[in-house]
C-alpha positions as CSV (number, residue, x, y, z in Angstrom):
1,X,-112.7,64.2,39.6
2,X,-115.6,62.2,41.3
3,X,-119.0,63.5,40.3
4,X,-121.5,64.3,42.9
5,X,-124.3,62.7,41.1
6,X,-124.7,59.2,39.9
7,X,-127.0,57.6,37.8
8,X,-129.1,55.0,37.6
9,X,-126.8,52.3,36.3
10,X,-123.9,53.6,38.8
11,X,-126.3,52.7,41.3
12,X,-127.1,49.1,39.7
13,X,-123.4,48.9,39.5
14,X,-122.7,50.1,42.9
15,X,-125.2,47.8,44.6
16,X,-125.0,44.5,42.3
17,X,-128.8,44.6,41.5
18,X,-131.2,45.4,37.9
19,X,-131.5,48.9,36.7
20,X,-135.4,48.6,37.4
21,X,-134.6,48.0,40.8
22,X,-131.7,50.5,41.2
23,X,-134.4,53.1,39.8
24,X,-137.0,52.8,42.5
25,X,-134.1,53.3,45.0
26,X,-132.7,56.5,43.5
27,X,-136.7,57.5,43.7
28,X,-136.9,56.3,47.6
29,X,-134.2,58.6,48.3
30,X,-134.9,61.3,45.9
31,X,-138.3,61.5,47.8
32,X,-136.1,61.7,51.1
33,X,-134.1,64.7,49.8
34,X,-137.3,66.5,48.3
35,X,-138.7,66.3,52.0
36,X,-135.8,67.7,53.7
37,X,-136.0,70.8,50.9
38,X,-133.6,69.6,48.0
39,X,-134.1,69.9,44.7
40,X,-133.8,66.6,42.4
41,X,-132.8,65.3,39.3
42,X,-135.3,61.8,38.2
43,X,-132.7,59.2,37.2
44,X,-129.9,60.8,39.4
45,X,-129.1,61.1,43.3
46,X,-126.4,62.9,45.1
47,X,-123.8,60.5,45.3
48,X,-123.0,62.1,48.9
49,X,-126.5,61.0,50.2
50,X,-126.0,57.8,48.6
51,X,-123.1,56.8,50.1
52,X,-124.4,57.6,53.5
53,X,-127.7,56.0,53.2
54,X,-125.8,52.7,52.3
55,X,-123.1,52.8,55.4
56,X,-120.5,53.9,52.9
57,X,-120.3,57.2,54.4
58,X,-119.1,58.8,58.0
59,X,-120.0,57.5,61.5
60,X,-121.3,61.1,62.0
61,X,-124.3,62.2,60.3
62,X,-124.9,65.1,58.8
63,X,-127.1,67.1,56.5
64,X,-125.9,67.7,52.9
């Protein structure tokens, strides 16, 4: 079973880049979600959002 959150280091991973940098992007879009209303983890983004910011997602968009 996927998980709907990923960490820091799943992002580095993900995204072939340092954890530092990997950080301030789950932040960026951590921010995002905390505007549209969403409640956040620090260290952790929704894996759903993720996925869409990064093109990984549907050719619709839609809120979470």
């Amino acid at each position: 079973m996927e998980k709907n959150f990923m960490r820091v280091e799943d992002v580095a991973k993900e995204l072939g880049v340092s954890k530092s940098y990997a950080y301030k992007i789950v932040q960026r879009l951590n921010g995002e979600l905390k505007e549209k209303g969403y409640l956040t983890i620090s260290g952790r983004v929704n894996r759903k959002y993720f996925m869409e910011k990064f093109c990984y997602g549907s050719d619709e968009r839609r809120d979470l």
